[in-house]
C-alpha positions in Angstrom: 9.1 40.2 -13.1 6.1 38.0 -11.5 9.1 36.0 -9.9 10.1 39.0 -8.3 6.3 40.0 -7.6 5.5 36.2 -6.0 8.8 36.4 -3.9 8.0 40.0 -2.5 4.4 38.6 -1.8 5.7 35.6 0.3 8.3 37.2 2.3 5.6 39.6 3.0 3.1 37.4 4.2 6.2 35.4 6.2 7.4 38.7 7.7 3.8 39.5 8.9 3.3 36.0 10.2 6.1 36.2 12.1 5.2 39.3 13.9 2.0 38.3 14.6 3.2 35.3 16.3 6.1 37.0 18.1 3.3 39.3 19.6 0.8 36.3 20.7 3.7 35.6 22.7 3.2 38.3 25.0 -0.3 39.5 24.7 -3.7 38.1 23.5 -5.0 38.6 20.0 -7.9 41.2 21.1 -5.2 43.5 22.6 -2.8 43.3 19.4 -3.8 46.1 16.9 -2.7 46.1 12.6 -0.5 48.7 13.4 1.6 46.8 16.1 2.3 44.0 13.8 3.3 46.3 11.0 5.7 47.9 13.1 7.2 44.9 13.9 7.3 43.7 10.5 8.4 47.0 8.9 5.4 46.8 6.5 3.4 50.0 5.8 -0.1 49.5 6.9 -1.5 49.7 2.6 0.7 46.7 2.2 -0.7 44.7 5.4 -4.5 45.7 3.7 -3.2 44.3 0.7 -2.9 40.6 2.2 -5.4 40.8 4.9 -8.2 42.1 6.2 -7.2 42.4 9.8 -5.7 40.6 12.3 -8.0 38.2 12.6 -7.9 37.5 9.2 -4.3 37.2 9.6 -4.6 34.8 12.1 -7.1 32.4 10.6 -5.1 32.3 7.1 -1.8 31.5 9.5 -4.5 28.5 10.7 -5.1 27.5 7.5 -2.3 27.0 5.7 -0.8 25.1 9.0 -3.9 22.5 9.2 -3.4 22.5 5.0 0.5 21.7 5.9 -0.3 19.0 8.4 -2.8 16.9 6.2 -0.6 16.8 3.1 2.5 16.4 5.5 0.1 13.1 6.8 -1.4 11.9 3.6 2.5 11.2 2.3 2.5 8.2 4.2 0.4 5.0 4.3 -0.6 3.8 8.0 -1.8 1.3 10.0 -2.8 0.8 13.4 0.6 -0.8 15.3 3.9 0.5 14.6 2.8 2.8 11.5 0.6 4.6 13.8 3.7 5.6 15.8 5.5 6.6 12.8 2.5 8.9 11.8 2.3 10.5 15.4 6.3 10.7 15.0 6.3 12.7 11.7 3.5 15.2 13.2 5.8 15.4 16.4 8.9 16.5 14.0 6.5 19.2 12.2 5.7 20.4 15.6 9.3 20.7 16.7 10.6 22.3 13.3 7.6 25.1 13.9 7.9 25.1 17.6 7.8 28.3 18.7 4.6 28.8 16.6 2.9 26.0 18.2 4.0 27.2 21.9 2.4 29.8 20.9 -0.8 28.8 19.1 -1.4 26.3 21.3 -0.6 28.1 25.0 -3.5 28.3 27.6 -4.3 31.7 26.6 -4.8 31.5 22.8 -7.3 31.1 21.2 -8.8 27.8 20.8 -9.6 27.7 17.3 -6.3 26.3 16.3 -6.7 23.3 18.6 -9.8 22.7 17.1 -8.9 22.7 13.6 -5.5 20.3 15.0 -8.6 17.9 16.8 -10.7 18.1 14.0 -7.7 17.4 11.0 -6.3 14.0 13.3 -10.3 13.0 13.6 -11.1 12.8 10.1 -7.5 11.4 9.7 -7.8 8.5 12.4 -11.3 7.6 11.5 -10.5 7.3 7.6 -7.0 5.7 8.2 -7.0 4.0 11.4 -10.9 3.3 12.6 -11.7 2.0 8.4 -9.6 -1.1 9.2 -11.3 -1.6 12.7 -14.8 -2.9 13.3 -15.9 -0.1 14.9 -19.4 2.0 13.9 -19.1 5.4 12.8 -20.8 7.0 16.1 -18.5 4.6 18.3 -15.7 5.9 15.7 -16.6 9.4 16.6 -16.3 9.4 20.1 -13.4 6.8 20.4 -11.3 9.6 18.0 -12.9 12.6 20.2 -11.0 10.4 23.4 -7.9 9.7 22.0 -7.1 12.9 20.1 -7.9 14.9 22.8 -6.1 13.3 25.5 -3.3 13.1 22.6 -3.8 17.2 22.0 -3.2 17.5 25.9 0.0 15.1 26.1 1.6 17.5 23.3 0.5 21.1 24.8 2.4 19.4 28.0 5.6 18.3 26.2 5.9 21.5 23.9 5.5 23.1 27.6 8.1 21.3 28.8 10.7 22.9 26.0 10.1 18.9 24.4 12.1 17.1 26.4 11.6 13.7 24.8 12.6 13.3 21.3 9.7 13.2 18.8 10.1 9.2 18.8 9.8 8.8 22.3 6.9 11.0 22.8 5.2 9.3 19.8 5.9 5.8 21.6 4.5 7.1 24.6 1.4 8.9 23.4 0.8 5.2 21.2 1.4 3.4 24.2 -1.0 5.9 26.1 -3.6 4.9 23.7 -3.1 1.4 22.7 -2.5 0.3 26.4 -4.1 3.0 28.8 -4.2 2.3 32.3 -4.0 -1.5 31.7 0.3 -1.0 32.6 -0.2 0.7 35.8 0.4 -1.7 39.0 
């Protein structure tokens, strides 16, 4: 019985996910109300209240458990800076594109920007214990070097999820590594 109980909780919380997201497609979160995303979902309005608070709580839980997905999707691999680095930027490139229509949308011009943050702030503390640890580099340098390079690295991928990814996840991740490890040194 709490199989059946766990599995009606999950789909649930998927179906009301999914509806949420569907609607931050087409219109920002302050114009979506509970009751729009439990039509969508087919979920009486008890059952939404059951799960969440509202749909700002909806929201920040989705945030959650994506950042949560991303750092133990990271910490299953060992990296260094060179060619590891590209095959950590390439396995967050394929979580992107296996959720893409999520991050189109949590990551659009008009949402809201706490997701990025929590994305910039997840690959900081990331890069500065993985990558920077190895490097001579003081913590405040550390700081602001990770600040540079996620962000312009944040930017690259809004652009190419914006573009319907038209490079493979390899190739962007050689690109964005060669963006960083090279910068403007290869322009003639």
């Amino acid at each position: 019985m709490s199989e059946k109980l766990d599995r009606r909780k999950k789909y649930t919380r998927k179906v009301l996910k999914e509806s949420l997201i569907a609607l931050l497609a087409k219109k920002p979160l302050s114009n979506i109300t509970v009751k729009e995303i439990c039509e969508l979902a087919d979920i009486n309005r008890s059952t939404f209240y059951t799960h969440y608070a509202d749909q700002y709580d909806l929201l920040h839980k989705m945030e959650e458990e994506v950042t949560e997905d991303m750092n133990n999707y990271l910490h299953n691999y060992t990296y260094s800076m060179g060619e590891e680095s590209i095959q950590m930027t390439e396995k967050i490139l394929e979580y992107i594109t296996e959720n893409s229509f999520m991050f189109h949308t949590l990551l659009n011009k008009d949402a809201i920007p706490t997701f990025e943050k929590r994305m910039m702030e997840l690959a900081r503390g990331f890069m500065i214990d993985n990558l920077m640890s190895d490097n001579n580099f003081k913590r405040e340098e550390s700081k602001y070097l990770s600040t540079f390079v996620i962000s312009g690295a944040i930017h690259v991928i809004k652009d190419w999820i914006e573009n319907d990814m038209d490079q493979s996840p390899k190739e962007m991740a050689v690109m964005i590594n060669n963006f960083i490890n090279e910068g403007l040194s290869n322009i003639n």
